[in-house]
N, C-alpha and C positions, 0 to 999 in steps of 0.2 A: 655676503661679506660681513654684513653688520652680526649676523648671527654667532661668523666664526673668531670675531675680536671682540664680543662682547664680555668675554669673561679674563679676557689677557691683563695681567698686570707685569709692573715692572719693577716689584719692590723685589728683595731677595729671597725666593724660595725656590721649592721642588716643580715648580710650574715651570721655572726657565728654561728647561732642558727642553720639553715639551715642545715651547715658545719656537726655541733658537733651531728647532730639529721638523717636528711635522704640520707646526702649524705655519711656519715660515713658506716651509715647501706648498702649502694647499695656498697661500696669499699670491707668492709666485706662480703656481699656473694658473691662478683666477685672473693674475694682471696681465698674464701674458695670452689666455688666452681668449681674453675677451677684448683684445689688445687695446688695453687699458693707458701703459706707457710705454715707452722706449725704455731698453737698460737706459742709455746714456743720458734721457730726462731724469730718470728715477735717482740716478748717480749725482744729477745735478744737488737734488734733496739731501739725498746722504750725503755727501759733500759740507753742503750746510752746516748737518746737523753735525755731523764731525769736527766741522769749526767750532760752534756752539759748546760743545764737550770739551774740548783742548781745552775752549777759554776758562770754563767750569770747574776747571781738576786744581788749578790755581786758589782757589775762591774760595772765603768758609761760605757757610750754608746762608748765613744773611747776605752776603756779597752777592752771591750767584742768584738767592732771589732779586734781587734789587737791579745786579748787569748782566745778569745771562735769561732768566727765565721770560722776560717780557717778550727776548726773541725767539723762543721756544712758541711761544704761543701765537706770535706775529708769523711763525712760517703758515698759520692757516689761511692770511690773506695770499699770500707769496702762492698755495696750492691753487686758491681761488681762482685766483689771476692766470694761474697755467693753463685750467678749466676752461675759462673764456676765450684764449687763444687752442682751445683742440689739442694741447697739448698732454692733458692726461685724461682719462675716464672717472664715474662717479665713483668706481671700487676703490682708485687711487686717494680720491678724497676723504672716501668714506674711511681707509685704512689710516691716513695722516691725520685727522679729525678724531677720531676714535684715540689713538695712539697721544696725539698731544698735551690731550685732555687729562692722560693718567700720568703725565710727568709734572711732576712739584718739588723733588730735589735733584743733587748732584747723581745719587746712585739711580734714578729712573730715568735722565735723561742719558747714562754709561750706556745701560742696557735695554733702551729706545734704540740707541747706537748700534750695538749689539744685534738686535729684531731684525731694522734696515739691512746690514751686513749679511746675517745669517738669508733674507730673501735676495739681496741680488747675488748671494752665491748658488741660488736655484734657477733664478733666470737665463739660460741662456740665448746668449746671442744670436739675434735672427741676422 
C-alpha cells in the first residue's frame, strides 16, 4: 500500500485522473480484500472529511489553516483509535496517514475528498 501512495499528490495536475481512476480502484480491492474496513466504517471517514471541506470552501486560505486544517490532521488520531478497536486494518491507516500528510490547503483537502469518493465508488458492498 505504502509503495502504491507513495507518489499521490493532491495539488492540481495530470496525475488526478490517474488518482481518481486506477489508482483508487487498486486502494479499494487492497482494503477490501484484505478486509481491511467495512464500506460503512470507511463512509464514517469520508463523512468527516466531507464535513471538513464544506467547512473549508467558506474560508480564505489563512482561516482554513487556523479552523479547518488542525482537524484534518487530528483525523489521524480518530483512524488510530478505529485501529485499536479492530475496526480498520493497517492498509486503512497506512492510506489515511499517507493521504493526510499531503493535505496543506483548501484545494488538496477538495481532492483528498475527491480520492475517498472515487475508492468507495469501487468498493462494493459485501
Amino acid at each position: 500500500m505504502k509503495q502504491l501512495l507513495q507518489n499521490i499528490t493532491f495539488k492540481q495536475s495530470e496525475q488526478l485522473a490517474k488518482m481518481f481512476g486506477e489508482t483508487a480502484e487498486k486502494v479499494a480491492e487492497i482494503l477490501q480484500n484484505r478486509d481491511n474496513i467495512k464500506t460503512t466504517q470507511f463512509r464514517k471517514f469520508y463523512d468527516k472529511v466531507l464535513e471538513l471541506n464544506q467547512k473549508a470552501q467558506t474560508l480564505s486560505e489563512e482561516d482554513f489553516r487556523i479552523k479547518v486544517l488542525p482537524f484534518v490532521k487530528m483525523l489521524n488520531s480518530k483512524v488510530a483509535y478505529a485501529k485499536t478497536r479492530r475496526l480498520c486494518g493497517n492498509d486503512f491507516v497506512t492510506l489515511m496517514d499517507i493521504s493526510i500528510k499531503k493535505v496543506n490547503n483548501k484545494e488538496e483537502l477538495q481532492n483528498f475528498k475527491y480520492f475517498l469518493e472515487s475508492i468507495i465508488g469501487f468498493m462494493p458492498k459485501k
